[in-house]
C-alpha positions as CSV (number, residue, x, y, z in Angstrom):
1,X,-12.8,19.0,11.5
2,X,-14.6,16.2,9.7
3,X,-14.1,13.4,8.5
4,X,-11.0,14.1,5.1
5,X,-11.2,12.0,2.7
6,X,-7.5,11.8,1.1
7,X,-6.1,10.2,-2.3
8,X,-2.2,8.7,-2.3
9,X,-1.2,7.8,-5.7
10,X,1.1,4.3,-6.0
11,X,2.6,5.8,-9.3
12,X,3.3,4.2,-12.3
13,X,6.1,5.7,-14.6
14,X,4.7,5.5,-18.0
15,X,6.3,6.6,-21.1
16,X,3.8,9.4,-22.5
17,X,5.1,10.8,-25.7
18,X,2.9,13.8,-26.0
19,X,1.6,16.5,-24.5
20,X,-2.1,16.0,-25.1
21,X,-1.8,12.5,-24.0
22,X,-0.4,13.6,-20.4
23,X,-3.3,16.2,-20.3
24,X,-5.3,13.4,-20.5
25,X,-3.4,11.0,-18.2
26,X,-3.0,13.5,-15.3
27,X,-6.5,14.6,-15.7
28,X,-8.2,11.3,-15.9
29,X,-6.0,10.3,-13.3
30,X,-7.0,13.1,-10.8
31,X,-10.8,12.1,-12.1
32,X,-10.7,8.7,-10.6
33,X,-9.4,9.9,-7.0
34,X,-12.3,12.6,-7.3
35,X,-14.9,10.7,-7.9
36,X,-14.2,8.2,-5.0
37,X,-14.4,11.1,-2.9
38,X,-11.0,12.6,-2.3
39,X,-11.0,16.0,-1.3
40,X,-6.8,15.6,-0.6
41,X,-4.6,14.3,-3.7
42,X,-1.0,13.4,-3.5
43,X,1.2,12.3,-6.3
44,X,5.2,11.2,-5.7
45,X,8.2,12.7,-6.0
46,X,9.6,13.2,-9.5
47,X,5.9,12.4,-10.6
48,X,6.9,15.1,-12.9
49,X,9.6,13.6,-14.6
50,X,7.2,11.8,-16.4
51,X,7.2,14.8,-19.4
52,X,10.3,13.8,-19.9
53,X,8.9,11.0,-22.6
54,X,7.7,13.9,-24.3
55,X,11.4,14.4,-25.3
56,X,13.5,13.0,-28.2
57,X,15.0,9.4,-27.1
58,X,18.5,10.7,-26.2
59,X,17.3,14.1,-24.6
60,X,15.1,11.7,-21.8
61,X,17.6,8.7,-21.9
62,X,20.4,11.2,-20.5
63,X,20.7,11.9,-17.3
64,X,21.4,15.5,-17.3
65,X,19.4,16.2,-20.4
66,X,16.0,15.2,-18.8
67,X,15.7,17.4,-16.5
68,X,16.8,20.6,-18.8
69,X,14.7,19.0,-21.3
70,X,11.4,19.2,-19.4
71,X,12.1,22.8,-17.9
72,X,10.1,24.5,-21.1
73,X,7.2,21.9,-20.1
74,X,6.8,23.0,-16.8
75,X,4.5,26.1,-16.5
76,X,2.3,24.3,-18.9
77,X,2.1,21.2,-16.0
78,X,2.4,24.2,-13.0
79,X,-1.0,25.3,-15.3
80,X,-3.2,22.0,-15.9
81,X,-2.3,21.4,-12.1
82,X,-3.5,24.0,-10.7
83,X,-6.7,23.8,-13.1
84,X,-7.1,20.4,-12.2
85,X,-7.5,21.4,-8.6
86,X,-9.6,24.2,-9.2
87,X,-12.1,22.7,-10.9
88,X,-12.2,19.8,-8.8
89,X,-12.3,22.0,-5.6
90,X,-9.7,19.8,-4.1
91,X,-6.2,20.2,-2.6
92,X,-3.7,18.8,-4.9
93,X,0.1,18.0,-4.4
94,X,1.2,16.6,-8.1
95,X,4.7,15.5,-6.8
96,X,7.5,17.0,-7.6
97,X,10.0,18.3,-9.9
98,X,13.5,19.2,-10.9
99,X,13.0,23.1,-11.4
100,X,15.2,25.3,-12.6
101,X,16.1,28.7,-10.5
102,X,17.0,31.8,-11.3
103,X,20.7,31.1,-9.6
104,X,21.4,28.8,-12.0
105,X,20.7,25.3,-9.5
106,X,17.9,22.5,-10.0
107,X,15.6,22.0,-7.0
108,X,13.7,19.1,-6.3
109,X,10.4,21.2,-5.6
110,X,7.0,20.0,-4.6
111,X,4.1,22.5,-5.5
112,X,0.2,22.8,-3.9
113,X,-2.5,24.2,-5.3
114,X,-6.0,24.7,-3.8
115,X,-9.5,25.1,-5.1
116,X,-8.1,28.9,-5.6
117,X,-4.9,28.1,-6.9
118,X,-1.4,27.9,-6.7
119,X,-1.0,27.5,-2.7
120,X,2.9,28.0,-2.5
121,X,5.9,25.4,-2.9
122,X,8.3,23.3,-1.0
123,X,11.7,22.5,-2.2
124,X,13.4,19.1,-1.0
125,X,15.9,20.0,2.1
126,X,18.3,17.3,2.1
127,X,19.9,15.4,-1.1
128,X,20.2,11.7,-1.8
129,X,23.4,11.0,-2.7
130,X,22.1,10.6,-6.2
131,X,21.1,13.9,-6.8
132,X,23.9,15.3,-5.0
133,X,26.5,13.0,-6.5
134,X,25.4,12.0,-9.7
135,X,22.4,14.8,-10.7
136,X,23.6,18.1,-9.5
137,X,19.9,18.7,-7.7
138,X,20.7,21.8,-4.8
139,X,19.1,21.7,-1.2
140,X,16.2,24.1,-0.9
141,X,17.3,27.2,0.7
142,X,13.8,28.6,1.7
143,X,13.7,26.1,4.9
144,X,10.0,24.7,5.7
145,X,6.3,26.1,5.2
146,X,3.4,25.3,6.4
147,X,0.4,25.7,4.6
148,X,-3.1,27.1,5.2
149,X,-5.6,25.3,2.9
150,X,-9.7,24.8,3.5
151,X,-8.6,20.8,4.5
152,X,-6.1,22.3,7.2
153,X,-2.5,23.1,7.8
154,X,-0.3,21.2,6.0
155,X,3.3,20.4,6.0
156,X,5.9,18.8,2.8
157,X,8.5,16.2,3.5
158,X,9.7,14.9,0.1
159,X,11.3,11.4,0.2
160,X,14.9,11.4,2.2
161,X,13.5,14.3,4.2
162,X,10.8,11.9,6.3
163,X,14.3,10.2,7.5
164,X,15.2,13.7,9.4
165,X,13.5,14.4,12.7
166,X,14.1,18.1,13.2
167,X,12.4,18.6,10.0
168,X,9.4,17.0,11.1
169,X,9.6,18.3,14.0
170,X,10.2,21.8,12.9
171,X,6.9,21.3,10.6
172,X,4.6,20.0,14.1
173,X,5.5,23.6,15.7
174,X,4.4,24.9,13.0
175,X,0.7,22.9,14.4
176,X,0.8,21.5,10.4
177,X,-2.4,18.7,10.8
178,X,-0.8,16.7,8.2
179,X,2.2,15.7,7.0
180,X,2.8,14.8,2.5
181,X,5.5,12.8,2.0
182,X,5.8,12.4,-2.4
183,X,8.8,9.4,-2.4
184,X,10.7,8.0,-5.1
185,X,13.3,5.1,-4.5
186,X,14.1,2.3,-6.3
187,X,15.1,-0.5,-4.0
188,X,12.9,-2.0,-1.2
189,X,15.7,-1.0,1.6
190,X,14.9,2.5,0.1
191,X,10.8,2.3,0.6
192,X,11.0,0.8,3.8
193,X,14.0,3.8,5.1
194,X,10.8,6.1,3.8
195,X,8.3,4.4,5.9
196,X,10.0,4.0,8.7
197,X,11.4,7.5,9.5
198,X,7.3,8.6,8.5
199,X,6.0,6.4,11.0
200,X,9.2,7.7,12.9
201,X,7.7,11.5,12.7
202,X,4.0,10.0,12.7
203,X,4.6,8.7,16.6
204,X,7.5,11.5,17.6
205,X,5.3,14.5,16.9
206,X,1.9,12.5,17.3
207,X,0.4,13.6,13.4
208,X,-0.7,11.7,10.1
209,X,2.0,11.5,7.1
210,X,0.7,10.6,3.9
211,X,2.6,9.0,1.2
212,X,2.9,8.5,-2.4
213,X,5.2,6.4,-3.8
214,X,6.8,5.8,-8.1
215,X,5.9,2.4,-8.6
216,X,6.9,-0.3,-11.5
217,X,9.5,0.1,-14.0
218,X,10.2,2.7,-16.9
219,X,13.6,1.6,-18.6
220,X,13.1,5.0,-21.1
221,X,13.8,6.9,-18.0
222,X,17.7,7.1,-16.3
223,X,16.6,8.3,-12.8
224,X,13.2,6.8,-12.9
225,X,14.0,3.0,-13.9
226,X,13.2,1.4,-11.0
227,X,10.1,1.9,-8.3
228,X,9.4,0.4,-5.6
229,X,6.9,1.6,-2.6
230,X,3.5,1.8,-1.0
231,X,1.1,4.5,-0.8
232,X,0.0,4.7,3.1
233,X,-1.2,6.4,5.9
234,X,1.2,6.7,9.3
235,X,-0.2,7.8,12.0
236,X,0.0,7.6,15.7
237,X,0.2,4.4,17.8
238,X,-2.3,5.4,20.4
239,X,-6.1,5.2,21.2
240,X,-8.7,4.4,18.2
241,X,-5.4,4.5,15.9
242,X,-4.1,0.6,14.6
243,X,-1.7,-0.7,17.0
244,X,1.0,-0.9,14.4
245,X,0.6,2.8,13.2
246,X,-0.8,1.8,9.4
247,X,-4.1,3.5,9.3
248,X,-4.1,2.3,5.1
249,X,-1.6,1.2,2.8
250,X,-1.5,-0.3,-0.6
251,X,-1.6,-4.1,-1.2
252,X,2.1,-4.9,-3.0
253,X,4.9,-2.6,-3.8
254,X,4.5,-4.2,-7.0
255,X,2.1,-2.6,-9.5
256,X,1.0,-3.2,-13.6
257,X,-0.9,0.5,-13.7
258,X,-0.8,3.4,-11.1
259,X,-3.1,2.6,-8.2
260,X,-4.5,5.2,-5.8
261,X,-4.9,4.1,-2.2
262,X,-8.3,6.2,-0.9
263,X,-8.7,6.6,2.8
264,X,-10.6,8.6,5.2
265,X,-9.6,9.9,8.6
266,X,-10.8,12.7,11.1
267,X,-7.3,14.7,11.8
268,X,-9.1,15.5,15.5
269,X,-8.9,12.6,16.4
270,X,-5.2,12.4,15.5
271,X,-4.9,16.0,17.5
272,X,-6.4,15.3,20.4
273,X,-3.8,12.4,20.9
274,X,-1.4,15.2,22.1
275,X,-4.0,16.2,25.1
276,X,-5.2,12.4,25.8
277,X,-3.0,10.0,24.6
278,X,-1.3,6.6,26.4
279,X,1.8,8.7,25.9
280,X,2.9,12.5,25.5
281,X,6.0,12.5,22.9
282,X,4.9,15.9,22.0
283,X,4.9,18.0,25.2
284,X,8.0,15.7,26.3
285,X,10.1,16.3,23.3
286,X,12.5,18.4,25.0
287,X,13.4,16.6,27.9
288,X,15.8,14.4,26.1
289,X,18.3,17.6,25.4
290,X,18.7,17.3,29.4
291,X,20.4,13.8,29.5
């Protein structure tokens, strides 16, 4: 594998009252990552939330009414996605969503689409105690894919799931190259939780998580008020990888506009760390069961 050039958006929550404006936010936004080179694209969690300024004032300022607000919006965004990464010829993971199923239950779910298409979906696994408390959003029930794209095998972690081991874990048998982990959390204790079970799973199952963060503030939006995070790149600490495990990350966890971080890594050399690294955590993951 070559060299991947890869795209994680620090995402700003803007109010975007119509749908024609969003067409053209989403697609000029997916235009500037493109033409710096990305061939991978990753927006955060909840990125799609943003339809819900398309809403009357009360519908989006209520909690509850949001996210059954949006749900007639979303095959239109499942549509411009996946056009947006077919006419790009990219890999594109546009965040995630609350999505209504047919059961009746809202799940937080994360969709990919390829230069062919829709790739498949991954629902969130574990809830936050806001959307379990205070949202009603239901754990996945479909467990973890992995999934075969032209860039490589990848693997979804959304938000509070990069703060689980097994999951990670599970994902690495799977031989996923790369890790996507779309956040959303609104306090700095909550970004840095994020990043530190990703570089957690970066080091434990020696592989590359890539993140995409909300970013700023959007007081028209109950669950989306407050942002606060860094787009990186977690990988390894081990030979030709930074000592501390940041391969890129943004600037500030503080933005005006939404910022993409751009970076470009060779997943080999991430792989072969398993075979010739300083340290094994891989192959000597089961030995701690024994003590």
């Amino acid at each position: 594998m070559t060299a991947l050039t890869l795209a994680a958006c620090q995402y700003k929550i803007d109010l975007i009252e119509r749908w024609e404006e969003y067409v053209l936010h989403l697609t000029g936004l997916v235009h500037q990552a493109v033409e710096r080179g990305a061939k991978l694209v990753l927006l955060p969690e909840y990125a799609g939330l943003v339809l819900a300024g398309q809403l009357d004032t009360a519908t989006r300022s209520d909690l509850h009414g949001s996210i059954a607000g949006i749900q007639p919006l979303i095959p239109a965004w499942v549509e411009l996605c996946e056009e947006l990464a077919r006419t790009h010829s990219i890999v594109f993971q546009p965040g995630s969503a609350p999505v209504l199923d047919p059961d009746g239950q809202y799940r937080n779910r994360a969709f990919l689409f390829g230069p062919d298409g829709l790739v498949g979906h991954q629902d969130k696994i574990i809830m936050t105690r806001f959307e379990r408390e205070q949202w009603g959003i239901a754990a996945g029930r479909d467990g973890l894919t992995a999934f075969d794209t032209p860039l490589g095998k990848l693997g979804i972690l959304i938000c509070y799931d990069n703060e689980f081991p097994m999951l990670a874990h599970s994902l690495a048998e799977k031989d996923v190259d790369l890790i996507l982990a779309p956040s959303c959390t609104d306090t700095l204790a909550g970004a840095y939780r994020v990043r530190i079970g990703a570089q957690a799973r970066a080091l434990e199952n020696q592989i590359a998580v890539l993140s995409s963060p909300t970013a700023g503030t959007a007081p028209w939006s109950p669950a989306l008020d407050e942002n606060r995070g860094r787009a990186a790149l977690y990988v390894p600490s081990d030979y030709g990888m930074p000592p501390n495990g940041i391969y890129a990350e943004s600037k500030s966890d503080a933005v005006e506009e939404s910022h993409w971080l751009i970076t470009e890594i060779d997943l080999d050399t991430v792989r072969r760390l398993r075979t010739e690294g300083q340290v094994a955590t891989r192959r000597d993951w089961p030995e701690q069961f024994g003590v």
